[in-house]
KEVEXGU-456925 format. One record per residue (C-alpha): residue number from 0; residue in three letters; z, y, x. Coordinates in steps of 0.001 Angstrom, whole numbers, plus 524288, in hexadecimal, padded with zeros to 5 digits. Example, Ala and Ser with C-alpha at 12.3 -4.5 7.8 and 13.67 -1.06 7.14 Angstrom:
% KEVEXGU-456925
+-----+------+-------+-------+-------+
! seq ! type !    pz !    py !    px !
+-----+------+-------+-------+-------+
!   0 !  ALA ! 81E78 ! 7EE6C ! 8300C !
!   1 !  SER ! 81BE4 ! 7FBDC ! 83566 !
+-----+------+-------+-------+-------+
//
This chain:
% KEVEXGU-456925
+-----+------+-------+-------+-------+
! seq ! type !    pz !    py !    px !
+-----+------+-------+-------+-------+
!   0 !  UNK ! 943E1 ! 83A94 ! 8AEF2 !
!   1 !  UNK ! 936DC ! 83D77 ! 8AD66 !
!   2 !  UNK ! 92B3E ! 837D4 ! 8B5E3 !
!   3 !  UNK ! 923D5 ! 84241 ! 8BB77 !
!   4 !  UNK ! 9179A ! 83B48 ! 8BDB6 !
!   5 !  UNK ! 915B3 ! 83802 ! 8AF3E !
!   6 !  UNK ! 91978 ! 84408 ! 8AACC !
!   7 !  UNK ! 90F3E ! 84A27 ! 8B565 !
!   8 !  UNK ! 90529 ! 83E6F ! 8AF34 !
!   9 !  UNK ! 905DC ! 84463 ! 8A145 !
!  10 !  UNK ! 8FE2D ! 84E56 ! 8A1D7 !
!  11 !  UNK ! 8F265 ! 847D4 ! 8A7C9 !
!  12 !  UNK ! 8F3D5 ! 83D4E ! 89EFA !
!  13 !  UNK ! 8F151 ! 8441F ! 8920B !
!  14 !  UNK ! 8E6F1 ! 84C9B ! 8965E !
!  15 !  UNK ! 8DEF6 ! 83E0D ! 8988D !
!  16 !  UNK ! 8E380 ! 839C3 ! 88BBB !
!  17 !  UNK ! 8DE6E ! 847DA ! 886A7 !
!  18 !  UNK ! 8D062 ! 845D2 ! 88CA9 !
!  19 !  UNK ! 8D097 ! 83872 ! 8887D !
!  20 !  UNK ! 8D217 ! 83BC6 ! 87B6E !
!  21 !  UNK ! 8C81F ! 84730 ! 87AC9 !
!  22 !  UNK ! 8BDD8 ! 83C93 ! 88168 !
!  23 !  UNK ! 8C298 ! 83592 ! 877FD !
!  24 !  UNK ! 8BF3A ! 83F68 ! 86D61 !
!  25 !  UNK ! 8B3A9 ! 84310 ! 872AE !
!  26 !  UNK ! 8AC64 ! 8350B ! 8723E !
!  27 !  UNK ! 8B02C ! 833FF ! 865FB !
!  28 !  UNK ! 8A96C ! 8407A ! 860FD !
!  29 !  UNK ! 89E16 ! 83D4E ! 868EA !
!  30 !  UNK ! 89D1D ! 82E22 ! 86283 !
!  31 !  UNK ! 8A03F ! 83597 ! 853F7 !
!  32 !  UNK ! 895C8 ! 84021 ! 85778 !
!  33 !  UNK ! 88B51 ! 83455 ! 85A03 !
!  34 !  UNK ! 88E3C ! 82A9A ! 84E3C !
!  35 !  UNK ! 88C5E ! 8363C ! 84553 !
!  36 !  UNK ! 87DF3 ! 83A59 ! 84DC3 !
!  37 !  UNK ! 87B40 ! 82AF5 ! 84B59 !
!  38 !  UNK ! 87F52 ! 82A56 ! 83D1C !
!  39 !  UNK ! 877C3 ! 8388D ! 839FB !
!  40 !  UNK ! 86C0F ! 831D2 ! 8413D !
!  41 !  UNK ! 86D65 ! 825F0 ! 83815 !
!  42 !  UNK ! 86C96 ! 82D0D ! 82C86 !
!  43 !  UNK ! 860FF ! 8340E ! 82FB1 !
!  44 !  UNK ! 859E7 ! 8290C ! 833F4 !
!  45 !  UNK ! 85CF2 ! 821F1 ! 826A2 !
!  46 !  UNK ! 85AB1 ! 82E72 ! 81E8B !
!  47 !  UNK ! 84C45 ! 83066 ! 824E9 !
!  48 !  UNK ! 849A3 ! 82272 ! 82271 !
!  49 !  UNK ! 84C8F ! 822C8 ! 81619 !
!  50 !  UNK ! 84440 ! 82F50 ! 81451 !
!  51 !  UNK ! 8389A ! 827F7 ! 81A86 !
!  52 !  UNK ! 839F2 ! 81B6B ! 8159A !
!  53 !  UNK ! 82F07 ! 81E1B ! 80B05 !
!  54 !  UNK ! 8270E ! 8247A ! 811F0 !
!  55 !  UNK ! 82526 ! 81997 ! 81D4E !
!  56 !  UNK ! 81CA9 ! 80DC0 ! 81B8D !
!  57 !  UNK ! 8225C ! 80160 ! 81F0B !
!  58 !  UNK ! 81FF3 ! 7F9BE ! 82C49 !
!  59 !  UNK ! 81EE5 ! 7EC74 ! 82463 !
!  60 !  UNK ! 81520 ! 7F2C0 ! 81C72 !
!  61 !  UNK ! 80CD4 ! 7FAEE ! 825DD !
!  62 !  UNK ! 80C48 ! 7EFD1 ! 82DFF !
!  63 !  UNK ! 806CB ! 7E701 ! 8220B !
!  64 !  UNK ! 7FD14 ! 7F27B ! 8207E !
!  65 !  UNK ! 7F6FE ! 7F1DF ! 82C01 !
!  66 !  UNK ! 7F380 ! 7E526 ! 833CB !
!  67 !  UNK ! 7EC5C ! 7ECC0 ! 83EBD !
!  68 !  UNK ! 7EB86 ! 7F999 ! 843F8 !
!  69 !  UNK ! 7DCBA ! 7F71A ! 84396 !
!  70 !  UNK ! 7DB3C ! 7EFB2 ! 8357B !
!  71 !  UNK ! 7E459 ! 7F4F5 ! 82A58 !
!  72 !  UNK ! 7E79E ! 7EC8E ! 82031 !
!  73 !  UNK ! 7F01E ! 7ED54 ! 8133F !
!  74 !  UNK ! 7FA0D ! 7E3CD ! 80FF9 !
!  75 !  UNK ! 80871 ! 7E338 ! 80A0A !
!  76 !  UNK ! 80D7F ! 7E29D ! 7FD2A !
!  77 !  UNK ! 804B4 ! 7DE67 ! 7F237 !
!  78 !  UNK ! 80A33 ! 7E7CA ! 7E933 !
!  79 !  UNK ! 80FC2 ! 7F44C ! 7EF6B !
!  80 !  UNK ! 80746 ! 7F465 ! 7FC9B !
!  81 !  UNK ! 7FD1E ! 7EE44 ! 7FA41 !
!  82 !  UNK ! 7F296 ! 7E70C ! 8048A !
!  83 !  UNK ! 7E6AD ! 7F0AD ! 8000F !
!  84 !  UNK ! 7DDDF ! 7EF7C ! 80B52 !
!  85 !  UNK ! 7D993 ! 7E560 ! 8143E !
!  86 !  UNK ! 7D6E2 ! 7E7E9 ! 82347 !
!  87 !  UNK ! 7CD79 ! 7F24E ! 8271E !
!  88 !  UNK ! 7BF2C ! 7EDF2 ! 828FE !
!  89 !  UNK ! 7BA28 ! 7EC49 ! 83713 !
!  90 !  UNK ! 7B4EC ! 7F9FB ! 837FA !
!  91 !  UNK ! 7BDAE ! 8023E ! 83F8A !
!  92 !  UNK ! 7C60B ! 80CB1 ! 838E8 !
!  93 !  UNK ! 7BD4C ! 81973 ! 832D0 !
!  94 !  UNK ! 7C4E0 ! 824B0 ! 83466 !
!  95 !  UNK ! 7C985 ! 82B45 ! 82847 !
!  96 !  UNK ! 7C046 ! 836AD ! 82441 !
!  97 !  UNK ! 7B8E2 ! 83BC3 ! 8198C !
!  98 !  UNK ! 7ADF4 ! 835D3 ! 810F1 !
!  99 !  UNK ! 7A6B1 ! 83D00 ! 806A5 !
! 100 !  UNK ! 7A0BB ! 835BA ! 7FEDF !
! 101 !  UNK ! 7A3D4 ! 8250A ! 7FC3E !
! 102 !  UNK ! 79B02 ! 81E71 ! 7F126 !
! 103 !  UNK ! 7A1D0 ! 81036 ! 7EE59 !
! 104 !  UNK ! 79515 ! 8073B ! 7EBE4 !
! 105 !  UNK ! 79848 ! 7F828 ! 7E6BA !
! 106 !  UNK ! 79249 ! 7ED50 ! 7F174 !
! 107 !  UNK ! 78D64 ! 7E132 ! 7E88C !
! 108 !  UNK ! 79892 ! 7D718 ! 7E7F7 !
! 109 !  UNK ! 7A1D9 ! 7E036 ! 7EE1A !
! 110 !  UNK ! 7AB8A ! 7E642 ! 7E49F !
! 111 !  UNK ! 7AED7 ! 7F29C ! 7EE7A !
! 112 !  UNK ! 7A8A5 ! 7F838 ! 7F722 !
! 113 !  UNK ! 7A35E ! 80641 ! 7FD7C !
! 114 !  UNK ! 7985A ! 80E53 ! 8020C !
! 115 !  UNK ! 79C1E ! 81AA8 ! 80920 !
! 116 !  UNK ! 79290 ! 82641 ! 80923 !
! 117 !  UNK ! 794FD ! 82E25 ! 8133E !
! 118 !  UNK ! 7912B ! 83D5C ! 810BB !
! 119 !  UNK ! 794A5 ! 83E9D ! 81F45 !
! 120 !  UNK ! 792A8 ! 8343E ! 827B5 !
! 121 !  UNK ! 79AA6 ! 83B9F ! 83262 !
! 122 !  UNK ! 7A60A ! 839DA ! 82991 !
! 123 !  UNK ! 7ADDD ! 82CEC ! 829EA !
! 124 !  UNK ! 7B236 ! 826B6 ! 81EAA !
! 125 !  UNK ! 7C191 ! 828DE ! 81D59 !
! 126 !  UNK ! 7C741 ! 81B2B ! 81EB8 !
! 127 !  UNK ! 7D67D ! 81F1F ! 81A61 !
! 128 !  UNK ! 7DF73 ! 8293F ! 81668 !
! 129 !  UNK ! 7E08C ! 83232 ! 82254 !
! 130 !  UNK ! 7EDD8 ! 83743 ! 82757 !
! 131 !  UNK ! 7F3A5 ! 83083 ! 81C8C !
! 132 !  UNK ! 80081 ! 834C0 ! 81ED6 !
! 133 !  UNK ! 7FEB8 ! 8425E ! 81FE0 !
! 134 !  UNK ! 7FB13 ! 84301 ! 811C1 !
! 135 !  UNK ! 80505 ! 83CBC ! 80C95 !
! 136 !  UNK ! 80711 ! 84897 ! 80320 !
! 137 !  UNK ! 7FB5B ! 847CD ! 7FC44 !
! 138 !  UNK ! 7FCD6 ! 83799 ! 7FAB9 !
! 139 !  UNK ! 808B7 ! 83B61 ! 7F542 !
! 140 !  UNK ! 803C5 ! 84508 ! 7EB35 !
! 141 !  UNK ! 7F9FE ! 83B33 ! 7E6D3 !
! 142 !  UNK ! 8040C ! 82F07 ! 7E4B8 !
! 143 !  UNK ! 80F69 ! 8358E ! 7DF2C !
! 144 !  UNK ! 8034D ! 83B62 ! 7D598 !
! 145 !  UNK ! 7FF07 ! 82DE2 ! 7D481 !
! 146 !  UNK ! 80CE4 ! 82838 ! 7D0E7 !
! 147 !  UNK ! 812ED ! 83359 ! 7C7F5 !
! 148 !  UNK ! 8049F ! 83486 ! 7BFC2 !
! 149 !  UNK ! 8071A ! 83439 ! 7B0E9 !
! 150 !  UNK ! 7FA19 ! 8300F ! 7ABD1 !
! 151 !  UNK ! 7EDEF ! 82A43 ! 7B05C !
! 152 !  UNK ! 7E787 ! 83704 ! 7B2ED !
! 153 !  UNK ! 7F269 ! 83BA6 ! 7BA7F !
! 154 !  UNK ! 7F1B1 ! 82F9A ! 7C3C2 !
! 155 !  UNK ! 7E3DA ! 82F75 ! 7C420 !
! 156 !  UNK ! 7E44B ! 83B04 ! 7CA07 !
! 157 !  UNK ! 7EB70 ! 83531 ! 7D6B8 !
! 158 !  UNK ! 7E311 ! 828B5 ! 7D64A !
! 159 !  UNK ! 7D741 ! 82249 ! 7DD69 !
! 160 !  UNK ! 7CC88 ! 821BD ! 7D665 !
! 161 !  UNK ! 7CFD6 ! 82855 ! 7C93D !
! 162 !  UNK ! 7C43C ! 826DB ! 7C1E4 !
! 163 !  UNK ! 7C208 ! 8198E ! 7C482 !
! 164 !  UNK ! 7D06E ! 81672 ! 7C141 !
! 165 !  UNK ! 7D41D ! 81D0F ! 7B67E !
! 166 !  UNK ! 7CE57 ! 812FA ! 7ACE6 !
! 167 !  UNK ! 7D679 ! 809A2 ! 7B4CB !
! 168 !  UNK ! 7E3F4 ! 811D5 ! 7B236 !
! 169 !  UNK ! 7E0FA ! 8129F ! 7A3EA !
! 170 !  UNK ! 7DF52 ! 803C3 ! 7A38B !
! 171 !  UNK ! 7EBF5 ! 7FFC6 ! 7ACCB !
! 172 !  UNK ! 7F53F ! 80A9D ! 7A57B !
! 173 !  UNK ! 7F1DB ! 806A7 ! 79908 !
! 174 !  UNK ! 7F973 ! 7FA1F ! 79D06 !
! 175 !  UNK ! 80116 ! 7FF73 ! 7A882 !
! 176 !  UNK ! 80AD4 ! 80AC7 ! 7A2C1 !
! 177 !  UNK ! 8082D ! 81671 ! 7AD71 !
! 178 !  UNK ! 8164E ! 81A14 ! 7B28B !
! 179 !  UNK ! 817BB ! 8255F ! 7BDB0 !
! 180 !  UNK ! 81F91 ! 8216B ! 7C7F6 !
! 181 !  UNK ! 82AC0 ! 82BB7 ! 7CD93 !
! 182 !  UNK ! 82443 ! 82E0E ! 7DC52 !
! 183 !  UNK ! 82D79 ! 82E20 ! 7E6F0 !
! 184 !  UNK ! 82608 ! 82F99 ! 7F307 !
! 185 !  UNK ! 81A17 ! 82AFD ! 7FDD7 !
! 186 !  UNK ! 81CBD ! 81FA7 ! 80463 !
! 187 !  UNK ! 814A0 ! 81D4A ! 811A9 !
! 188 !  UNK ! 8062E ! 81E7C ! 810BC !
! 189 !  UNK ! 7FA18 ! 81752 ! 817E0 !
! 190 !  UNK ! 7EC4A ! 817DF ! 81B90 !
! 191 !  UNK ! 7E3A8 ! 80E9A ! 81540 !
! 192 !  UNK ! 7D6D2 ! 80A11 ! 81D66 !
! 193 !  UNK ! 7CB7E ! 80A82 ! 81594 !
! 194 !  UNK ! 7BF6A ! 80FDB ! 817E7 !
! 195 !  UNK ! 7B8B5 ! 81941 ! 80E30 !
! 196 !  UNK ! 7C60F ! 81C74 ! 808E7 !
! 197 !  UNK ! 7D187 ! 82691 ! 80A5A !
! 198 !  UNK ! 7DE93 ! 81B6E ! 8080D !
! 199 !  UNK ! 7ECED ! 819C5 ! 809A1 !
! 200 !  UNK ! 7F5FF ! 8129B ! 80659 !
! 201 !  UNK ! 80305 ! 8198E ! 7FFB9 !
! 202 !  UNK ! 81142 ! 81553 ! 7FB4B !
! 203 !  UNK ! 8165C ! 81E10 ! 7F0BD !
! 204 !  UNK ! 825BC ! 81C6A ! 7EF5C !
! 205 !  UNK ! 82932 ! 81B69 ! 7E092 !
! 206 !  UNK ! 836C2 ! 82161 ! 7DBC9 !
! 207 !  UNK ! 834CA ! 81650 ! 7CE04 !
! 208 !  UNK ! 82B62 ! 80E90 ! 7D47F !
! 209 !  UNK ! 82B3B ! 80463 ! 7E1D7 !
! 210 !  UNK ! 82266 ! 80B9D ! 7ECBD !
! 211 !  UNK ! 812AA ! 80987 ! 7EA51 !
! 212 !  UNK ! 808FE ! 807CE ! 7F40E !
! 213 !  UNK ! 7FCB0 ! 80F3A ! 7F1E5 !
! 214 !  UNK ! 7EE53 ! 81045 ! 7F43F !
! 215 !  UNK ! 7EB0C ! 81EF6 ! 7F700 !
! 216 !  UNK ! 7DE31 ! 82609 ! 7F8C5 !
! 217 !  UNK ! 7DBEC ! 83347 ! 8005D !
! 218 !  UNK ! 7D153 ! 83B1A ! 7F7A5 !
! 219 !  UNK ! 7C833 ! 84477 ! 7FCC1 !
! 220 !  UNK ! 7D14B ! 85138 ! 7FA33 !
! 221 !  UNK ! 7DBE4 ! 84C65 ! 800DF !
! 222 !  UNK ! 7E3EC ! 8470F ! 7F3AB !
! 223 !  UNK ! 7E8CB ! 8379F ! 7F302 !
! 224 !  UNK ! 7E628 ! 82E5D ! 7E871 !
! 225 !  UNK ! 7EA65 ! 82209 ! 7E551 !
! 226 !  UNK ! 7E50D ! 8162B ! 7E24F !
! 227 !  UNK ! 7E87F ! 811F0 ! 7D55E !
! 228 !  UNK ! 7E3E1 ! 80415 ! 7D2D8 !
! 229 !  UNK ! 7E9FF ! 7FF4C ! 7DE96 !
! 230 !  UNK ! 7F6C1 ! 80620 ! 7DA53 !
! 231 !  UNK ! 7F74E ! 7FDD8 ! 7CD20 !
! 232 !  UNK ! 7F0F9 ! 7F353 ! 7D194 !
! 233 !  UNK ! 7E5A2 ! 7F4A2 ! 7C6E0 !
! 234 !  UNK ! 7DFFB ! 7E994 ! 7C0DD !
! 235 !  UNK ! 7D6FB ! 7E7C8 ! 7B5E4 !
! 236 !  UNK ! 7DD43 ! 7DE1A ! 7AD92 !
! 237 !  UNK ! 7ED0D ! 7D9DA ! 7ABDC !
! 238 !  UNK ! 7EE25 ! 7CE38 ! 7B7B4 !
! 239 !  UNK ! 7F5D9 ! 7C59F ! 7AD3B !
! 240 !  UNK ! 7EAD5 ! 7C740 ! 7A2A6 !
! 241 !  UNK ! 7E232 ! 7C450 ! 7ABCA !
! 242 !  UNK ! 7E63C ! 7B759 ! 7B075 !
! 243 !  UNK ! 7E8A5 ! 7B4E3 ! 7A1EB !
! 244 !  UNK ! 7D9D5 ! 7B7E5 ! 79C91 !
! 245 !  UNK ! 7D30C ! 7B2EA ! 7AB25 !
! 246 !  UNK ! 7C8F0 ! 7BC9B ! 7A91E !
! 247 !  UNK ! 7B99F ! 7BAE3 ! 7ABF9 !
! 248 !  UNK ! 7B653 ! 7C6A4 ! 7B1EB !
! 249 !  UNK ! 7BB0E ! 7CEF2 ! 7BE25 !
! 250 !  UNK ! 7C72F ! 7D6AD ! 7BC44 !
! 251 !  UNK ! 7CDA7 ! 7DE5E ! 7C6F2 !
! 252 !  UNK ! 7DC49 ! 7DD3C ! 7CCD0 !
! 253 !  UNK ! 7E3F1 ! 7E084 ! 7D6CC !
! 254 !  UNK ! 7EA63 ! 7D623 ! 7DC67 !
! 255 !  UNK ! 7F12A ! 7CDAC ! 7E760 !
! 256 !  UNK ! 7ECB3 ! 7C1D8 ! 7ECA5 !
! 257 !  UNK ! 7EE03 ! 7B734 ! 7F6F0 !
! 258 !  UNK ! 7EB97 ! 7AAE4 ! 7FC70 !
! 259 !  UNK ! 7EF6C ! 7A05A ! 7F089 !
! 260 !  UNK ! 7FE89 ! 79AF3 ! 7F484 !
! 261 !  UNK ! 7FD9D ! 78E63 ! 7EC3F !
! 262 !  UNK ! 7F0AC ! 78802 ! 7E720 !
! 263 !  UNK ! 7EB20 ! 78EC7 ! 7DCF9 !
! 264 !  UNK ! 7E81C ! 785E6 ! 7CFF5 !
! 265 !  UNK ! 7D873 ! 7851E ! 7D28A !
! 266 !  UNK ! 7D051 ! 7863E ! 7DE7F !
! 267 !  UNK ! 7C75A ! 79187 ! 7E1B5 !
! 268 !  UNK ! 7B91D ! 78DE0 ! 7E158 !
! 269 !  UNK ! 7B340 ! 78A7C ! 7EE9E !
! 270 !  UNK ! 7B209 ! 793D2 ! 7F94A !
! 271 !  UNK ! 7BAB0 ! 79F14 ! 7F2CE !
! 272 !  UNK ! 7C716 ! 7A50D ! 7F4FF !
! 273 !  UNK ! 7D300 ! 7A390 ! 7EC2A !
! 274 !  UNK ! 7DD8A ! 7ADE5 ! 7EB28 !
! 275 !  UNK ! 7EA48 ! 7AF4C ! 7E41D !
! 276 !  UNK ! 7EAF7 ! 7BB07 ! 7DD6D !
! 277 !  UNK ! 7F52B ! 7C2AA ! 7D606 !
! 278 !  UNK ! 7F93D ! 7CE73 ! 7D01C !
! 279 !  UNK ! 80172 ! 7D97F ! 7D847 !
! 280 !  UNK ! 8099A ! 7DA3B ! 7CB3A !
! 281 !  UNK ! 80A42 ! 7CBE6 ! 7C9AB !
! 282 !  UNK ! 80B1F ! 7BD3A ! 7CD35 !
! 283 !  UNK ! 800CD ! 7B865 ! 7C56F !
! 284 !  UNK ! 7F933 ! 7B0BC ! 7CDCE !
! 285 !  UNK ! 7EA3F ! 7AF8E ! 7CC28 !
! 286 !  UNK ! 7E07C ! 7A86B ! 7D69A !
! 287 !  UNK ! 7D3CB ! 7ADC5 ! 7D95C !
! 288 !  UNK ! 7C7E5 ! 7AA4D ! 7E236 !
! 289 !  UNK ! 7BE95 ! 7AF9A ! 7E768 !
! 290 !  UNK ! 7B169 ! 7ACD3 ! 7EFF6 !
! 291 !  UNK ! 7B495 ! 7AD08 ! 7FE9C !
! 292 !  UNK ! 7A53D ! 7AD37 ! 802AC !
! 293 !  UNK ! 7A3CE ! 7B954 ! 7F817 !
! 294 !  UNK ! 7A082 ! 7C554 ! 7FFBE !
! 295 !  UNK ! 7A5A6 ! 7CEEB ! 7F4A3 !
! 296 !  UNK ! 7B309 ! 7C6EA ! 7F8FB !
! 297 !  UNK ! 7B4CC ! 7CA38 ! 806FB !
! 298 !  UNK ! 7BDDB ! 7D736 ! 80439 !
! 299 !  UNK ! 7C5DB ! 7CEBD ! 7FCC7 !
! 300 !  UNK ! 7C654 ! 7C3E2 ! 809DC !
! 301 !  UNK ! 7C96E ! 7D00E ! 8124C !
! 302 !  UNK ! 7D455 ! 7D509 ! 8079D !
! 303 !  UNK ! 7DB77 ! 7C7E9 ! 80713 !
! 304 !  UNK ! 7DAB1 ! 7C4A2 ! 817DE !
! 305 !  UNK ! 7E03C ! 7D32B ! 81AB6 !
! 306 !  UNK ! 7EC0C ! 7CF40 ! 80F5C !
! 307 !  UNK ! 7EC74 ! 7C2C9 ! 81610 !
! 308 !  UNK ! 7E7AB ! 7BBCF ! 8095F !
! 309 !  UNK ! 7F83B ! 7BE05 ! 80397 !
! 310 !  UNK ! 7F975 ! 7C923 ! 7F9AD !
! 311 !  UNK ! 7EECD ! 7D0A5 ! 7FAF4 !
! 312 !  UNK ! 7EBAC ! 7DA62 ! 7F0A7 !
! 313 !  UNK ! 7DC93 ! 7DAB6 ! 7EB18 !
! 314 !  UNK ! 7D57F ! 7E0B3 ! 7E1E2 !
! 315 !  UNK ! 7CC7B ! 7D5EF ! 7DAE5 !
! 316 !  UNK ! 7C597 ! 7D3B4 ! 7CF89 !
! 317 !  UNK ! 7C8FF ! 7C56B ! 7C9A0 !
! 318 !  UNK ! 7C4EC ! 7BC7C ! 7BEBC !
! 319 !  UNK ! 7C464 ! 7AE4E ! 7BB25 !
! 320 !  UNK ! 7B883 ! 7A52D ! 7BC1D !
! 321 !  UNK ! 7BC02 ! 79E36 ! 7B017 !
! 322 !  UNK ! 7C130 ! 79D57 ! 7A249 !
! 323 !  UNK ! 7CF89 ! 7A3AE ! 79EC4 !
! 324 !  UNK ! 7D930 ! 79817 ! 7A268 !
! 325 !  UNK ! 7CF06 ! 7903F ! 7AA4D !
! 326 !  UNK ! 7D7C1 ! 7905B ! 7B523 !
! 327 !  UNK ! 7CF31 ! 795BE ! 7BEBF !
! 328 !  UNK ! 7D267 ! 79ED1 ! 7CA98 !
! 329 !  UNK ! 7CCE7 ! 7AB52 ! 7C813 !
! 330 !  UNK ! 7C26B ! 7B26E ! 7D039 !
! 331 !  UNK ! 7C370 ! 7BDD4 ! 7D84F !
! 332 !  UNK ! 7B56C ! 7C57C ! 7D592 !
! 333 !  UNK ! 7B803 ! 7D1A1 ! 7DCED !
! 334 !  UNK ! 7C069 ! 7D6CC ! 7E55D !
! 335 !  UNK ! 7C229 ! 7E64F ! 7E568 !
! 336 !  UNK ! 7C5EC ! 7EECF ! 7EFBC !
! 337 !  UNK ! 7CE52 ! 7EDFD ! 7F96D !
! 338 !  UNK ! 7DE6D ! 7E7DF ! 7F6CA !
! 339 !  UNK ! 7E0DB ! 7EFB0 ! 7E98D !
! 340 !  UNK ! 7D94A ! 7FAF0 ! 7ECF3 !
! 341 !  UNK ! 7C9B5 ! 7FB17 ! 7E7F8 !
! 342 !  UNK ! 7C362 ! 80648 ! 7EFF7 !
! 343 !  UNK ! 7B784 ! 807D3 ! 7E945 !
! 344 !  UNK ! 7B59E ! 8122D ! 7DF76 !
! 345 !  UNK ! 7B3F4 ! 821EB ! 7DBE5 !
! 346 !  UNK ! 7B89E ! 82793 ! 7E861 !
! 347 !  UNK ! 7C1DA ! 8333C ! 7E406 !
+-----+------+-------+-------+-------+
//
């Protein structure tokens, strides 16, 4: 016989296992719904990095950029970002404006230097490249020009300074084979604090090629140029030959140099400064000196304290003191601009 209170229970008892099951149902469409928001939301987030990634300059290196908010300085990489300026002077910033006429007027025993005529005195000098990331189309126009340019003339044409470097192209290409590189895209971009002068600093991404870090100047008209010499690293002579014949007179590199590791085979004369120096492209090691109490020599001081005296890339014109194979250190008789960029010259 039947017992009527189950039978009576039965009912109940399966419409709770019913809404049990729909809860049960309904949690687990709600947890499905969410993992799929969270893995949509992943994929974004990886697919805009990815799409930015070039585009974005990196915190290591923005931070090595700058060592104040109040005195810029360049540092980094000796070869792909290189340390080009040293801090700001003590005069505060000059906004960036417009300048109409700058004559560039050699100091005696100073290898670079500039007088600024003003046409309009109510006008300051510009100082940087303003708004540099709003034109990041033109800077692009003038590097992937600069980078896919068959031909000296064609290159010139997106260059610093063409007239005064075009005899320096035809000298470096006869040895250097020109190849285009496939252009990919514009890395990040910066401001460069200089007075007198419209500069930036650019990366151009390389499809054949690692990225390249980039001197840039803003021209009057609007277009971008870059700087050449700096790009190549220019020199006058072959760094190997050099060491080789330990020429007499002055010849101008581009180079990196620091604070001697190990003791360097002969002492600098008395009172003077002795560097190691070497080649961006090389590990041939030369040591230089130079003359502390010099005057012409105090850029150079500045150059090395901002690089913290490790690495730091100079432009300087070097020789040796005595016969080829003497053993001396060579001499540093000029130094030339600023890092590798010299900022004298035919304003374009």
């Amino acid at each position: 016989m039947t017992n009527p209170s189950i039978a009576d229970n039965d009912p109940p008892r399966r419409s709770r296992a019913r809404r049990r099951e729909a809860m049960i149902n309904a949690v687990a469409t709600i947890l499905g719904c969410m993992a799929l928001v969270i893995m949509i939301a992943t994929v974004v987030r990886v697919v805009m990095a990815k799409l930015w990634e070039s585009a974005r300059v990196n915190p290591d290196y923005a931070q090595s950029v700058y060592e104040s908010e109040q005195q810029p300085r360049w540092s980094g990489n000796a070869k792909a970002q290189p340390s080009l300026l040293d801090p700001a002077s003590d005069k505060p910033n000059t906004p960036a404006g417009t300048i109409p006429e700058v004559t560039s007027t050699p100091v005696s025993g100073t290898s670079q230097s500039s007088t600024l005529k003003l046409m309009a005195p109510s006008s300051p000098p510009p100082s940087a490249i303003e708004g540099i990331e709003s034109k990041r189309p033109r800077i692009e126009i003038a590097l992937r020009g600069f980078f896919e340019a068959v031909g000296i003339d064609q290159q010139l044409a997106f260059s610093r300074d063409p007239q005064r470097v075009r005899p320096l192209m035809q000298q470096y290409y006869r040895i250097h084979p020109h190849t285009p590189l496939q252009w990919k895209s514009l890395g990040w971009v910066l401001p460069v604090e200089e007075e007198g002068y419209r500069l930036g600093y650019a990366q151009a991404v390389l499809a054949n090629a690692d990225p390249v870090s980039l001197i840039i100047e803003e021209q009057p008209d609007g277009s971008f140029r870059v700087d050449w010499e700096s790009s190549v690293r220019y020199g006058e002579a072959d760094w190997g030959s050099f060491i080789k014949s330990q020429p007499t007179s002055p010849t101008l590199f581009r180079v990196v140099a620091s604070r001697p590791q190990t003791s360097p085979p002969e002492a600098a004369p008395m009172g003077s400064e002795l560097l190691e120096i070497k080649h961006p492209d090389g590990n041939e090691v030369v040591y230089a000196y130079f003359d502390r109490k010099d005057p012409k020599f105090e850029p150079l001081l500045q150059q090395l304290q901002s690089g913290n005296w490790k690495d730091v890339p100079l432009t300087l014109r070097l020789c040796f003191p005595g016969p080829t194979g003497s053993g001396k250190n060579a001499r540093i008789a000029e130094v030339e601009g600023k890092g590798w960029l010299i900022l004298h010259g035919t304003r374009s």
